[in-house]
Structure formats: structure tokens, C-alpha cells
C-alpha positions as CSV (number, residue, x, y, z in Angstrom):
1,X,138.5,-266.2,-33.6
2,X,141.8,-265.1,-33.1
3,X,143.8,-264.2,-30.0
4,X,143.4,-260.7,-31.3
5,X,140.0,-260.4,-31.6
6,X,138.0,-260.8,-34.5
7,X,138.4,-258.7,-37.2
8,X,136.3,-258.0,-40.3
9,X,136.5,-255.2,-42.7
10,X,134.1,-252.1,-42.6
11,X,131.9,-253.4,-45.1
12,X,132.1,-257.3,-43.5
13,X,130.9,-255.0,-40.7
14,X,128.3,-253.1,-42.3
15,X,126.9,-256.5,-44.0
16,X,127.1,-257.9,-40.2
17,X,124.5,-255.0,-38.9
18,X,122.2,-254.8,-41.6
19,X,121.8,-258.8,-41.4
20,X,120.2,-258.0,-37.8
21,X,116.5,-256.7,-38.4
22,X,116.4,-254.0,-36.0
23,X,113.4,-252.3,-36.9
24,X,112.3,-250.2,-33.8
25,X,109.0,-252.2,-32.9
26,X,111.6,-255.0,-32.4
27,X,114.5,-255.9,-30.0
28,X,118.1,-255.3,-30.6
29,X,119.3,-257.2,-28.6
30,X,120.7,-260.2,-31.0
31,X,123.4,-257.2,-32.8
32,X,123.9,-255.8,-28.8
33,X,125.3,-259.5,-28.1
34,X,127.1,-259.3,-31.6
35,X,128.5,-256.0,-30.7
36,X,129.4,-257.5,-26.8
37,X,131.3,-260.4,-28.5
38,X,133.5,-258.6,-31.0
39,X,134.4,-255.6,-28.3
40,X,135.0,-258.8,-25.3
41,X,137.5,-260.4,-28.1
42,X,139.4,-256.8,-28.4
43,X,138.9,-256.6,-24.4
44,X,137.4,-253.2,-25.0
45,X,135.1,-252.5,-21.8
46,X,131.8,-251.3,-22.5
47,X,128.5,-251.7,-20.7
48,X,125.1,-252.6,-21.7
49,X,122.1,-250.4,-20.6
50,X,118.7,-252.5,-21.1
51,X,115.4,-250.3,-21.3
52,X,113.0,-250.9,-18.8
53,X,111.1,-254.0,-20.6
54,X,114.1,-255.6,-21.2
55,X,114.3,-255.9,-24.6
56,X,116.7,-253.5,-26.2
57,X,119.4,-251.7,-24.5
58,X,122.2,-249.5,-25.8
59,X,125.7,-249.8,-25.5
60,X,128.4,-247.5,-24.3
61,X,132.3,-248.5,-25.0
62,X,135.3,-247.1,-24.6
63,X,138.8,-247.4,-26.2
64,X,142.1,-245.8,-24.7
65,X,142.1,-244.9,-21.0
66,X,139.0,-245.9,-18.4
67,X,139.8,-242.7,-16.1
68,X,138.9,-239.6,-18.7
69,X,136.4,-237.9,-20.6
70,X,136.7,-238.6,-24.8
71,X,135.2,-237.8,-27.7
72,X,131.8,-240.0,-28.2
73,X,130.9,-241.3,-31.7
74,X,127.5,-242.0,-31.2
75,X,124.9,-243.8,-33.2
76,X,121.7,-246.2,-33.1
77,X,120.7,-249.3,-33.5
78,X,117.1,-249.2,-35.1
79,X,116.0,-248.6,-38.4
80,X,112.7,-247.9,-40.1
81,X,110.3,-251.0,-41.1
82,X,110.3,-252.2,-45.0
83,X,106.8,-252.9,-44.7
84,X,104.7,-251.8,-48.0
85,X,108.4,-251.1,-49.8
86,X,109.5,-252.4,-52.7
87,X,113.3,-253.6,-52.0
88,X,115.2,-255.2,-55.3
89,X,117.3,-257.3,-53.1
90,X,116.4,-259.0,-49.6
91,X,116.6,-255.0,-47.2
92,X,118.9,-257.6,-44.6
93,X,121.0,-258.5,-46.5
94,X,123.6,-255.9,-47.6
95,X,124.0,-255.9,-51.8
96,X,127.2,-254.5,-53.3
97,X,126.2,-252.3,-57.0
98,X,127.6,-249.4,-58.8
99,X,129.8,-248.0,-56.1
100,X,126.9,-248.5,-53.7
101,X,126.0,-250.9,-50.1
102,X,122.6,-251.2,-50.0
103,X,120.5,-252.9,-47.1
104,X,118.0,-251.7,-44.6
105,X,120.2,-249.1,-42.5
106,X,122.8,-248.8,-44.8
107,X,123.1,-245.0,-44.8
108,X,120.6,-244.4,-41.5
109,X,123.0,-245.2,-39.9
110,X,124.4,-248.2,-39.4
111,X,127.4,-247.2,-41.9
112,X,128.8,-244.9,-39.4
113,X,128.1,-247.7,-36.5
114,X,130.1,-250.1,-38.6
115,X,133.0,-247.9,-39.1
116,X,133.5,-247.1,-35.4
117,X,133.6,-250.8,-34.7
118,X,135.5,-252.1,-37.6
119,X,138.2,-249.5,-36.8
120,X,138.7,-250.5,-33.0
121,X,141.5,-252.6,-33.8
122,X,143.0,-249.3,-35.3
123,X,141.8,-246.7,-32.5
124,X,143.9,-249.9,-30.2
125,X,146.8,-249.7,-32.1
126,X,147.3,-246.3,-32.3
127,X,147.8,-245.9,-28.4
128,X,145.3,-243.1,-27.7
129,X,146.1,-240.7,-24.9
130,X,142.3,-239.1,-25.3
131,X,139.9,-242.4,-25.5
132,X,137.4,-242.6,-28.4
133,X,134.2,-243.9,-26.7
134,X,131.8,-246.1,-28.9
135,X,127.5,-245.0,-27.8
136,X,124.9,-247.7,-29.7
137,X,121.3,-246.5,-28.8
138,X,117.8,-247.9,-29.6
139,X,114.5,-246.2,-30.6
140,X,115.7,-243.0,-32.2
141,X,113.9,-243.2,-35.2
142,X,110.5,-243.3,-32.5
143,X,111.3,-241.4,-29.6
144,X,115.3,-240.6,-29.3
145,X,115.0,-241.7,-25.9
146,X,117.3,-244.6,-26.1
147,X,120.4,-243.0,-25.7
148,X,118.9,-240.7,-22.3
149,X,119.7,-243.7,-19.8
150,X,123.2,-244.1,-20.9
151,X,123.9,-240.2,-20.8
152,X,122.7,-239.7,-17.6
153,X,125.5,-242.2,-16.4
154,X,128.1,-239.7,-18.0
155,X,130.0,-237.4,-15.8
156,X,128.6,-239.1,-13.1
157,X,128.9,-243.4,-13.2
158,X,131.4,-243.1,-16.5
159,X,133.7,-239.9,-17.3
160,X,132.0,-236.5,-18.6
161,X,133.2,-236.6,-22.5
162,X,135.1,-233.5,-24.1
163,X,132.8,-233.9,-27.3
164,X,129.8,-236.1,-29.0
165,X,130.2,-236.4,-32.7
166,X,126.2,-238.2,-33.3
167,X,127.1,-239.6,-36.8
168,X,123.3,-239.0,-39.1
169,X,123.9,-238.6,-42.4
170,X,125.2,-235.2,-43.6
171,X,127.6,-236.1,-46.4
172,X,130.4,-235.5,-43.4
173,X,129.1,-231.4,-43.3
174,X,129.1,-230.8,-39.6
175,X,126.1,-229.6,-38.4
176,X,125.6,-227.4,-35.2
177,X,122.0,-226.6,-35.3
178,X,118.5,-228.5,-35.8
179,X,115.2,-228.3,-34.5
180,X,113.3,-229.6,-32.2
181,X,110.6,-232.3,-32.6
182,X,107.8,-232.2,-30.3
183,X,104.6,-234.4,-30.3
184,X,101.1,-234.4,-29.0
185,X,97.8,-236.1,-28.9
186,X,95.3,-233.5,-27.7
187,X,91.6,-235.8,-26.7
188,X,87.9,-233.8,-26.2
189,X,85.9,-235.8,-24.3
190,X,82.0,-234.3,-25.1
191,X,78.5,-235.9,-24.3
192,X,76.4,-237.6,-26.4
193,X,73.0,-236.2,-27.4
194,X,70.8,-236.0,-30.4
195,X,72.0,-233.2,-32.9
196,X,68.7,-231.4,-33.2
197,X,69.3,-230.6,-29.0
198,X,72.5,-229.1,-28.8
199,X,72.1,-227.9,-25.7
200,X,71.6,-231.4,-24.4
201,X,75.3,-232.7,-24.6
202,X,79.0,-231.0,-25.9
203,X,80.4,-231.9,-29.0
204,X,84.0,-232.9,-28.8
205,X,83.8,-232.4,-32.7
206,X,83.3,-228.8,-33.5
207,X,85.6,-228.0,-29.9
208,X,88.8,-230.1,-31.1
209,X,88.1,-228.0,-35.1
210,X,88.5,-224.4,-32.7
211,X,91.6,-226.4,-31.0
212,X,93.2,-226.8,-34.4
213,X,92.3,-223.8,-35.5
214,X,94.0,-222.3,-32.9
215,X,97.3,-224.2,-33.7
216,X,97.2,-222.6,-37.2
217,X,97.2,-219.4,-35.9
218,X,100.2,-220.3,-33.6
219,X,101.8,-221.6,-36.6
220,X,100.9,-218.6,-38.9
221,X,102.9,-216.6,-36.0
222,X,105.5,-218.4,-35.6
223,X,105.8,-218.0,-39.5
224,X,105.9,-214.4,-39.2
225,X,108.4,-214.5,-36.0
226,X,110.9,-216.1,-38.9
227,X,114.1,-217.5,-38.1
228,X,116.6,-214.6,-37.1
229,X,119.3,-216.5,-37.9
230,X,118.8,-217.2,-41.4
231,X,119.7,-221.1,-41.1
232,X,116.9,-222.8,-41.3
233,X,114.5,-224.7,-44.1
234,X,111.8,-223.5,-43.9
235,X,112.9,-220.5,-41.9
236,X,110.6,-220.3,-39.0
237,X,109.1,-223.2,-36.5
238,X,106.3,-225.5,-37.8
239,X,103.3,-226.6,-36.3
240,X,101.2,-229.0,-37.9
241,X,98.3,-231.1,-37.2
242,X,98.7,-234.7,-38.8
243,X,96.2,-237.1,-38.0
244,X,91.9,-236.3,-36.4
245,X,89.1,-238.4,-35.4
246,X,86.0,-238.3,-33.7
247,X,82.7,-238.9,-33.8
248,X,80.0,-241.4,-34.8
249,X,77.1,-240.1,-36.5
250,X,76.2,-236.8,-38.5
251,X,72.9,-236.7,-36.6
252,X,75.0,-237.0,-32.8
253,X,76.3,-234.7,-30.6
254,X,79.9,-236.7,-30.6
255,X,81.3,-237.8,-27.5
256,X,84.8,-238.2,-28.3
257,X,87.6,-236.5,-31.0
258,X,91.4,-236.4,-30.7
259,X,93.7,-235.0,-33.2
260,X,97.9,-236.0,-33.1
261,X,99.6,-232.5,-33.8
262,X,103.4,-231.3,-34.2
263,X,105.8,-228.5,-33.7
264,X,109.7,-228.4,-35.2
265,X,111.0,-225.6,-33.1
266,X,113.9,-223.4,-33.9
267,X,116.9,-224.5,-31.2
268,X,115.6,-220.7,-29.6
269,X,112.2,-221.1,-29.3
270,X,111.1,-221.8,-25.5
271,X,109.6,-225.7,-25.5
272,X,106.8,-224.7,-23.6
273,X,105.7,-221.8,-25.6
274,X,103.6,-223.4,-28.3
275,X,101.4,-226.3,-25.6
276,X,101.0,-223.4,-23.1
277,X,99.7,-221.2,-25.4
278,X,97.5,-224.0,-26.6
279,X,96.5,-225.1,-23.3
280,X,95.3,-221.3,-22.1
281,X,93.2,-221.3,-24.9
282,X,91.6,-224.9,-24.2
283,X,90.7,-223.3,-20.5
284,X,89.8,-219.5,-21.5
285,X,88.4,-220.3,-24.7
286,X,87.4,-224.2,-25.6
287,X,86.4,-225.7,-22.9
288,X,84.0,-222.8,-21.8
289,X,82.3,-223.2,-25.0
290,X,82.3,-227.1,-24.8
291,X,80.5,-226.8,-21.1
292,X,78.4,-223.4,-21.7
293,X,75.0,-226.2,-21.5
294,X,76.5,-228.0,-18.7
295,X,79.4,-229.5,-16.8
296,X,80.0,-232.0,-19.7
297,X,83.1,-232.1,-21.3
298,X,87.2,-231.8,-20.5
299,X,89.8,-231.5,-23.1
300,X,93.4,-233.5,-21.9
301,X,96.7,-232.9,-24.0
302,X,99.4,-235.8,-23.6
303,X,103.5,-235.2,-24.6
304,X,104.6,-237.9,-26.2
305,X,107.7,-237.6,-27.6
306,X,110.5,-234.3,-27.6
307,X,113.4,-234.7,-29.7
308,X,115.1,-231.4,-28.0
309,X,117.1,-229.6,-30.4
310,X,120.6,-228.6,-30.9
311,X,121.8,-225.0,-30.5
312,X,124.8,-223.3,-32.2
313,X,128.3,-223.4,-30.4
314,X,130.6,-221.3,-32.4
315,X,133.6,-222.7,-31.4
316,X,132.8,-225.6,-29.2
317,X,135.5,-228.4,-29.0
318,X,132.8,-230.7,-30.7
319,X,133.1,-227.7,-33.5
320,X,136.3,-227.4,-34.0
321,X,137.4,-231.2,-33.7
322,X,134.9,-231.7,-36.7
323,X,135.3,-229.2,-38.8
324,X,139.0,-230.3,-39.0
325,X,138.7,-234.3,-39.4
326,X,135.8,-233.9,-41.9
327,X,137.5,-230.7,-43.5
328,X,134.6,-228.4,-43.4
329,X,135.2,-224.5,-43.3
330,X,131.8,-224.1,-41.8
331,X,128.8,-225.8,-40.1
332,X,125.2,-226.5,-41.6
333,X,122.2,-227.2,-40.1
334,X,119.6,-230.0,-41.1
335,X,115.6,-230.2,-41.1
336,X,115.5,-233.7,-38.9
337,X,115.9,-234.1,-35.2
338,X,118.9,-236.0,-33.5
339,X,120.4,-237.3,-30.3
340,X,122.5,-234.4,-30.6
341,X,120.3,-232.2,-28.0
342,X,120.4,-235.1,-24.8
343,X,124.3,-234.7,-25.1
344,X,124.1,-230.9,-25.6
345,X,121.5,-230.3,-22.6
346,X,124.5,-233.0,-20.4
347,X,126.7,-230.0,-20.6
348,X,128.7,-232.1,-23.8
349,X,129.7,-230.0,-26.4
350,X,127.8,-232.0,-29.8
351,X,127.7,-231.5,-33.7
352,X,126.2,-234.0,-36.4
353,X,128.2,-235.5,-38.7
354,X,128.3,-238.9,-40.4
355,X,128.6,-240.6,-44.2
356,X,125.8,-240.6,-46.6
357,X,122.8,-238.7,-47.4
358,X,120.0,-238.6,-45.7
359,X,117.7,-238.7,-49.0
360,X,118.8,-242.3,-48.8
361,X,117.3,-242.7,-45.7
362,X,114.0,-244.4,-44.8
363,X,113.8,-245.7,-49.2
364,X,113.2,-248.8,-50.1
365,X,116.8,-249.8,-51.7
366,X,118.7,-247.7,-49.2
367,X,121.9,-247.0,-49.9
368,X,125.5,-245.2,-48.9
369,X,128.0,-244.6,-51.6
370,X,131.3,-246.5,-51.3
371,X,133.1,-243.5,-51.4
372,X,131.1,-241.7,-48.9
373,X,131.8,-245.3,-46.6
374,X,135.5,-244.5,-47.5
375,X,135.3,-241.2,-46.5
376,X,133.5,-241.6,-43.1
377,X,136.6,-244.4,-42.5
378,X,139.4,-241.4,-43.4
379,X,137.2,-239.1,-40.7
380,X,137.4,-242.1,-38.0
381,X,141.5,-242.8,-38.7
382,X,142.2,-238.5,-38.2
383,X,140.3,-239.1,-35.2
384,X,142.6,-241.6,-34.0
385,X,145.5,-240.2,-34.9
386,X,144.2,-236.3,-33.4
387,X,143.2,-238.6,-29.9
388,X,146.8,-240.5,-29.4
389,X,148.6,-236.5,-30.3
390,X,146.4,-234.6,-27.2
């Protein structure tokens, strides 16, 4: 290693991350050190924010002056497992074909993580007077809450940033708008009793079937109630029940049913509209009819994981930076949930925008384009070059 750090090449640096098998169920920690190592030997500062177990944590750097809000390239860490794929070449270890780097993370998104790092001898050089700040986070492809610790230190602990560029892959369109992604297990808990005596127990069964049922009709609202802005695909919010099970016999009164369930909310739709509308109905409705023989039953509705989403800012600094280093004349909006709404609801002005397509994403023999790798590199060095001009 030289006195100047170590310095590899963006795709040395991609082939570096992809060689660390992040997949979300497992720690992160061996590329955090990586990543700690390179930025110590560039005496970048950054700071490492472990999650409460203690075995992932992201990473938050910054480049150019200690005492100001920047712009935030953000990415994660985690991928999606291989498991039950069929890869052509070892998923770890990156494979160079036909204009293409393929490798477990490749395009989701380790590509844009790579870049940001590989160019910090660059962003150093070129003296900047706004600092370009580097965010690694964990567990977005599960929850997206890997990166809330870390923005809860920002304009508090660690300087508010001016913008948050969250680097998914959009083929470098910036993106201003996505939905939300909300999830639920909803549980019946019934009584036991022989099927010819109804009356003798509740049946978690046939009152979770009147609980999805509802749901559709939400949904089929929600359907009419559209998308007023015209943005989205599909147009409207979603609500969809995924996975149900329950009961034990034909001939018994089941005891027990749960059913996982959805929504993908346009970035106007109030959050709690959709589980308050649900949970009226469980008391007014569902659980009268599971208890009209008795005091049997309850129905219990957990949150387990909301992806908030990220509202249009015509105009926002976040907007307007983007749209000028990726060249866009307009903003787009995607189908998948990002970080982007945690920086948003911070008060930090956010788009999306980052090499590669997301139909590469989450395929066995995932891949980013070489020139889409080269073009996310030409984005990072106007950055640069915008942040030591302002």
C-alpha cells in the first residue's frame, strides 16, 4: 500500500465488493472493514454505525470539509441470496463478457458503491469546497432500515446534507417519485371445536377469508381512486395478499389462520389509511362475527416493514444537481421502493439515480453494462468537478 492510499480501478473495485457475500441474512461486516481500510489509507474520516446485534453496520464518509452539509451518494451493502439460481460463473466472483461485469450485486448496486469509492482519490484531488459524503447501508433489500440509524445522526451529530443522490438502478434517469412499501402479518386466533357445532368454538378460518376480502375491496378502491398524477405503473396503490395459513382439519373449527398482506402506496396516500380502514373493520365487523357464540377469538395485525415513499420536488436542489450531471431533461418515477423516503422525511432534498437496470437485478447472472459502469463514473467526476466550483 502506498503512502497515498490504495488505489484500484472501478472495476478492481467492483470485483473487490462482489468477492464479499453480503447476502442480507449475513453480516457485512468483512467489506465494512474493507471499506474502513481503503478510506483510513486516503485519511478520509468516516464512521461506522453497527445495528443493534452487532453484526452489520453501515458506513457514513465524507470527502472535502468536516464542518458542512454535502451532497450524499448513498448506497447498500446487501444483496439478494443465489440460492435455487442458476449462475454460469461463481455469483462472487465478478466475470468480465461482452461489454458486461457480472457477479452477485453487480448492477443492485454495488456498481454505484464501487464507483463512489474508487473515485475518492479523484473527489481528494479535486479540492472540493462542497464535500461529497460516501452512506453504505445494510438490509435494504429486507427492511430499508439500515440506513435510519445513520440519518438520524445527520443535522444533528454530523452536518445536515444539501442533497442525497441514493444510486438504484435507473439507467442514470433521475427519479423523484416511488411508492411506498408497506407490510403486514394480520393472525386470527379462533377456538377449536368439532365442525358439526359451530356454535361451540370460532373459526379463525372463514374470519381471516372476510379479512382478505375486505383488503380487495380496499384495493378495488384504491383502483378506482387512480393516480392523479399520471406517473405511475400501474396507476393507482396496490394491495395484495401474498401468503395464508390456518387450520388443521376440514372436520375442525380451526384455531389459528394468518395471512402476510401488502400495500405499494402512491407517495400521497396517508400510510395509515389502508391498516386503519382494515383494523375498523376487524372490530365493527370480523371479530363480532368471530365471538357472536362466545368470548373466543381476537384478531392482532403486526407492521413489519415500511419502505416510506418518495414525493415529487419540482425543483429541489437534489433535482436540479441530477438532472444536470446525469443530463436528463426530466425526472421518472420507478415501481420499487428505496432509501430515498428516510432522507426525504430528514428534511434532505433526495432523487434516485444510479448505473444499470434494474431488470438485472435480483437474476441469476446479474449484470451492469460496461458502458453504463462508464457512464455512472462520468456522473461521479461532474459531481466532483460541480462540488470544488460552489
Amino acid at each position: 500500500m502506498s503512502p497515498h492510499g490504495q488505489r484500484l480501478t472501478p472495476l478492481e473495485m467492483l470485483a473487490k465488493l462482489v468477492s464479499f457475500d453480503t447476502d442480507s441474512a449475513k453480516s457485512n461486516l468483512a467489506l465494512i472493514g474493507f471499506v474502513e481500510e481503503y478510506l483510513t489509507s486516503w485519511g478520509v474520516p468516516f464512521i461506522r454505525v453497527p445495528n443493534e446485534k452487532g453484526d452489520k453496520a453501515a458506513l457514513y464518509a465524507t470527502v472535502g470539509p468536516q464542518d458542512r452539509g454535502g451532497v450524499v451518494l448513498s448506497g447498500h451493502t446487501d444483496v439478494v441470496p443465489v440460492t435455487g439460481q442458476s449462475w454460469t460463473s461463481d455469483p462472487y466472483s465478478l466475470r468480465i463478457a461482452d461489454g458486461r461485469a457480472y457477479g452477485r450485486g453487480a448492477v443492485d448496486m454495488k456498481a454505484f458503491d464501487a464507483l463512489a469509492l474508487a473515485l475518492v482519490p479523484e473527489f481528494l484531488a479535486a479540492n472540493l469546497t462542497t464535500p461529497i459524503h460516501i452512506m453504505l447501508s445494510y438490509d435494504e433489500e429486507t427492511t430499508c432500515l439500515g440506513v435510519i440509524d445513520t440519518i438520524r445522526k445527520l443535522g444533528h451529530e454530523l452536518p445536515l446534507p444539501k442533497a442525497a443522490i441514493v444510486g438504484e438502478p435507473t439507467n442514470l434517469d433521475v427519479v423523484d417519485a416511488h411508492k411506498s412499501v408497506v407490510t403486514f402479518t394480520t393472525t386470527v386466533h379462533g377456538h377449536e371445536a368439532h365442525s358439526s357445532k359451530p356454535y361451540l368454538g370460532a373459526s379463525a378460518v372463514m374470519t381471516a377469508a372476510e379479512l382478505v376480502v375486505e383488503l380487495n375491496r380496499i384495493g378495488d378502491e384504491m383502483m378506482k381512486r387512480g393516480d392523479p398524477s399520471g406517473r405511475f405503473d400501474p396507476p393507482y396503490t396496490t394491495v395484495h395478499v401474498g401468503v395464508i395459513a390456518g387450520g388443521t382439519a376440514r372436520n375442525i373449527i380451526s384455531k389459528s389462520c394468518a395471512f402476510q398482506w401488502e400495500f405499494r402506496g402512491l407517495p400521497s396516500l396517508d400510510p395509515q389509511e389502508i391498516p386503519t380502514r382494515l383494523d375498523h373493520f376487524a372490530k365493527e365487523v370480523a371479530l363480532k362475527r368471530l365471538n357472536r357464540f362466545g368470548d373466543f377469538g381476537r384478531i392482532e395485525t403486526v407492521l413489519e416493514v415500511a419502505v416510506p415513499g418518495l414525493a415529487p420536488e419540482p425543483g429541489s436542489v437534489a433535482e436540479v444537481l441530477a438532472l444536470r450531471l446525469a443530463g436528463r431533461n426530466q425526472t421518472q418515477t420507478v415501481p420499487f421502493g428505496t432509501e430515498a423516503g428516510h432522507y426525504q422525511a430528514a428534511g434532505i432534498p433526495t432523487v434516485v439515480c444510479g448505473p444499470g437496470s434494474i431488470n438485472q437485478a435480483h437474476q441469476p447472472d446479474e449484470y451492469i453494462t460496461l458502458e453504463q459502469f462508464e457512464a455512472g463514473a462520468a456522473f461521479m467526476r461532474r459531481l466532483a468537478a460541480t462540488c470544488a466550483n460552489s
